[in-house]
Short mmCIF file of the C-alpha atoms (twelve columns), coordinates in Angstrom:
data_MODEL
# 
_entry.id   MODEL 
# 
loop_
_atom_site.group_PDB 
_atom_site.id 
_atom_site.type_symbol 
_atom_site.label_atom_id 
_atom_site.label_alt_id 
_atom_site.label_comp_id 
_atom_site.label_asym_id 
_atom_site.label_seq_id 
_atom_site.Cartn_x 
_atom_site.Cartn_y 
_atom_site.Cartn_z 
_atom_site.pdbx_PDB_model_num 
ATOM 1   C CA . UNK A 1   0.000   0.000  0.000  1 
ATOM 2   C CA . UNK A 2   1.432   3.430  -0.918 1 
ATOM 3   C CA . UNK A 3   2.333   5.698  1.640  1 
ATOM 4   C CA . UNK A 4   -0.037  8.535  0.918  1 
ATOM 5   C CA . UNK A 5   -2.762  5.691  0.838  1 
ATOM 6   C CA . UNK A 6   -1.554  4.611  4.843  1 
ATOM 7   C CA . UNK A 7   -1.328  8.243  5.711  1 
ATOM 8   C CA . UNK A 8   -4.695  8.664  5.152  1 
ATOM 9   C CA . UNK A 9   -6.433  5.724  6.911  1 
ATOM 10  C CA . UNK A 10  -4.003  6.862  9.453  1 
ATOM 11  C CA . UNK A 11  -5.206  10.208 9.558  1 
ATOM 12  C CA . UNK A 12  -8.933  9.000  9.610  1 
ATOM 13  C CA . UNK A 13  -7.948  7.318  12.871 1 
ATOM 14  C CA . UNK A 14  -6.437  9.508  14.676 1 
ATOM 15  C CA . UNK A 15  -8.856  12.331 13.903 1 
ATOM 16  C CA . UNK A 16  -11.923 10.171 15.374 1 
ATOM 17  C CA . UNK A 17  -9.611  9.010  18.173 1 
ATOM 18  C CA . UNK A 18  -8.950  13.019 18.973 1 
ATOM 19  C CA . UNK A 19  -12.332 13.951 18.498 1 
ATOM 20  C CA . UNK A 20  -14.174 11.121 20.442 1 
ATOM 21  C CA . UNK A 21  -11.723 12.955 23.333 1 
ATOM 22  C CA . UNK A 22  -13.583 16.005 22.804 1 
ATOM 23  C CA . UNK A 23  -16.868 15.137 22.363 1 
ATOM 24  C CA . UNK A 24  -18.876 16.861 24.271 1 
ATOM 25  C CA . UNK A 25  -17.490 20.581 22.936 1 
ATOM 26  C CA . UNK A 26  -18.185 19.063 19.802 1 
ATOM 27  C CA . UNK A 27  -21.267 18.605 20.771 1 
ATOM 28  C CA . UNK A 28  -22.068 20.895 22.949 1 
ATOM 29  C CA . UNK A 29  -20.943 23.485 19.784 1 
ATOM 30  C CA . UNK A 30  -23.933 21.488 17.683 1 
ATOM 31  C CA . UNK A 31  -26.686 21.724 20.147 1 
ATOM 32  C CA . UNK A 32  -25.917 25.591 20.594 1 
ATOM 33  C CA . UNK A 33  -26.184 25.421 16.972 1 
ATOM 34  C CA . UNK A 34  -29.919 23.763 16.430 1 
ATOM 35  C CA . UNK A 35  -31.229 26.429 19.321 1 
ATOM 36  C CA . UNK A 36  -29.749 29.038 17.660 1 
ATOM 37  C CA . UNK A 37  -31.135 27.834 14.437 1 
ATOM 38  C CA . UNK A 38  -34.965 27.070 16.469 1 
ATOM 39  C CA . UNK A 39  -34.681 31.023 18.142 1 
ATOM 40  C CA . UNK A 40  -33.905 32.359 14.580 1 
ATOM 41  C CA . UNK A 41  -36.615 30.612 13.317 1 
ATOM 42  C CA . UNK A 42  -39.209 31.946 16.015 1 
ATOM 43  C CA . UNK A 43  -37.969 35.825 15.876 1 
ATOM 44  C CA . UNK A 44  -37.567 35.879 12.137 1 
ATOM 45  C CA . UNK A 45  -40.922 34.033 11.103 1 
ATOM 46  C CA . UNK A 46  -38.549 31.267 8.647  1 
ATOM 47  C CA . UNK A 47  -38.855 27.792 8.382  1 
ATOM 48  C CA . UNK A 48  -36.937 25.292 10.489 1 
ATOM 49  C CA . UNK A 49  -35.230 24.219 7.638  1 
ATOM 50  C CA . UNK A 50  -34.178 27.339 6.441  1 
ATOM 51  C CA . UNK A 51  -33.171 28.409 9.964  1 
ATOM 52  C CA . UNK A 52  -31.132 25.622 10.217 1 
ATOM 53  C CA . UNK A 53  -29.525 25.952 6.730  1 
ATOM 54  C CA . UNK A 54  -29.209 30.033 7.782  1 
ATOM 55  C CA . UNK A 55  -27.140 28.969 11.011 1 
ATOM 56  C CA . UNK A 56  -25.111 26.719 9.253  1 
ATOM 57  C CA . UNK A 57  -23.856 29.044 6.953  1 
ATOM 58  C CA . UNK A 58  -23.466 31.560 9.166  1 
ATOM 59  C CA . UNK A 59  -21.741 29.342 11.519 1 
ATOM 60  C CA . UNK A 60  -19.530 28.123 8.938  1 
ATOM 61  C CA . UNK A 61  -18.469 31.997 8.094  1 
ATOM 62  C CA . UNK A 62  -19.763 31.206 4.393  1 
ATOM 63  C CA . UNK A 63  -22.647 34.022 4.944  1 
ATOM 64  C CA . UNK A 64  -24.430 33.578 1.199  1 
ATOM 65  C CA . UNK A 65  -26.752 36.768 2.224  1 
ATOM 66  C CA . UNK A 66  -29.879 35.200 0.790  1 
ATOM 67  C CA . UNK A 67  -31.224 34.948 4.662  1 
ATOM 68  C CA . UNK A 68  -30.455 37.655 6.748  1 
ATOM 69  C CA . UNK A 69  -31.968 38.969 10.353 1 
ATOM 70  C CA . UNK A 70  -34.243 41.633 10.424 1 
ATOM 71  C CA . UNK A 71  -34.680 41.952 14.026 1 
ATOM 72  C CA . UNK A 72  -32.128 43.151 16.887 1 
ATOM 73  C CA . UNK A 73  -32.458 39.401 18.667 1 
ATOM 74  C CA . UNK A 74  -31.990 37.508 15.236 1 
ATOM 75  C CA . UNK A 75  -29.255 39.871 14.384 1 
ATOM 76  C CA . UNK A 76  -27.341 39.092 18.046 1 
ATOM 77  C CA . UNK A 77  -28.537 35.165 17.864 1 
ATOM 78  C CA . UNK A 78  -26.558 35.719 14.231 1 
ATOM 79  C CA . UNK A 79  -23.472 36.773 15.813 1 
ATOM 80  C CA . UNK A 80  -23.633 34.401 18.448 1 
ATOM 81  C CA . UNK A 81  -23.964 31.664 15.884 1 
ATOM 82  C CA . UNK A 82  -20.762 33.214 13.950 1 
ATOM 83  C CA . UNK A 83  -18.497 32.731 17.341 1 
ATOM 84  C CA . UNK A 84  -19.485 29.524 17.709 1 
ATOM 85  C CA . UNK A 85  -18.891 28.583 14.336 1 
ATOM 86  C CA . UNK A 86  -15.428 30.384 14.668 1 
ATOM 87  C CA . UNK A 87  -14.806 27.915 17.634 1 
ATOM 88  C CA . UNK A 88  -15.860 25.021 16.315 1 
ATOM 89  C CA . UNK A 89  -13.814 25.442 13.208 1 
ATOM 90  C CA . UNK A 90  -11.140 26.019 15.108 1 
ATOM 91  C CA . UNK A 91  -11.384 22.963 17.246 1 
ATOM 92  C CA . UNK A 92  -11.761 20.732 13.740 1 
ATOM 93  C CA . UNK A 93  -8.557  22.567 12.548 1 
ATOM 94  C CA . UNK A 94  -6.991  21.364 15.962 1 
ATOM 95  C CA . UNK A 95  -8.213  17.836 15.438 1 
ATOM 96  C CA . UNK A 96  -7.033  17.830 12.303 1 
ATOM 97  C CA . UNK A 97  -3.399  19.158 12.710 1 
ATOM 98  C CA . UNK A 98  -2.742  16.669 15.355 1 
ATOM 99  C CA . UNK A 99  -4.214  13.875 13.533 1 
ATOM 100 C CA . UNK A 100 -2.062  14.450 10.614 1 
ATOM 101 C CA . UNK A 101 1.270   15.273 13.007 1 
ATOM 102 C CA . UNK A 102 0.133   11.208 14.362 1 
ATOM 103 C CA . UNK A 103 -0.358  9.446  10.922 1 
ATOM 104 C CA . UNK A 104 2.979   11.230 9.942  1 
ATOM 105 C CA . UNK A 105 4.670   10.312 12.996 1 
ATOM 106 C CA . UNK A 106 3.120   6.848  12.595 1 
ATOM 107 C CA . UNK A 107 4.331   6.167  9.145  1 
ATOM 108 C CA . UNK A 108 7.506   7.596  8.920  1 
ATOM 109 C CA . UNK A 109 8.611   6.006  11.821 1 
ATOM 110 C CA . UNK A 110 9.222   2.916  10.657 1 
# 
């Protein structure tokens, strides 16, 4: 098996190993997430679904601008959404690096 091939199933493993560590941020991030997405739902009159594709992309720091708040609480919700996007990116970044430091470490060890 090629090496880039075994760096990659390695860094698959490692990433779910590190992340099963930090779970519950991880999840913890979602959850605040789906309420964010339910209160922007309620204040701005939306769908759920379009709430929740609105916090996602918000969240994300994508920010399409085809839904946008209209009211002072959906417009704080929205930035409250956007750090916790920010953070949760940054803790998948984290994941990530270290998982990728282990698969190297793991393979070129040999």
């Amino acid at each position: 098996m090629s090496h880039h091939r075994l760096i990659l199933i390695y860094f698959v493993r490692y990433f779910f190993e590190i992340a099963w560590k930090v779970n519950h941020v991880i999840f913890i991030l979602l959850i605040m997430f789906i309420l964010g997405a339910l209160v922007i739902s309620k204040v701005e009159g939306i769908g759920v679904a379009n709430s929740i594709y609105f916090t996602f992309i918000t969240g994300f720091t994508i920010g399409y601008g085809d839904i946008t708040p209209n009211t002072i609480i959906g417009k704080v919700i929205s930035l409250i959404i956007g750090i916790t996007g920010i953070i949760f990116t940054g803790i998948v970044v984290a994941i990530s690096v270290r998982a990728l430091s282990k698969a190297f470490e793991h393979e070129y060890k040999k």
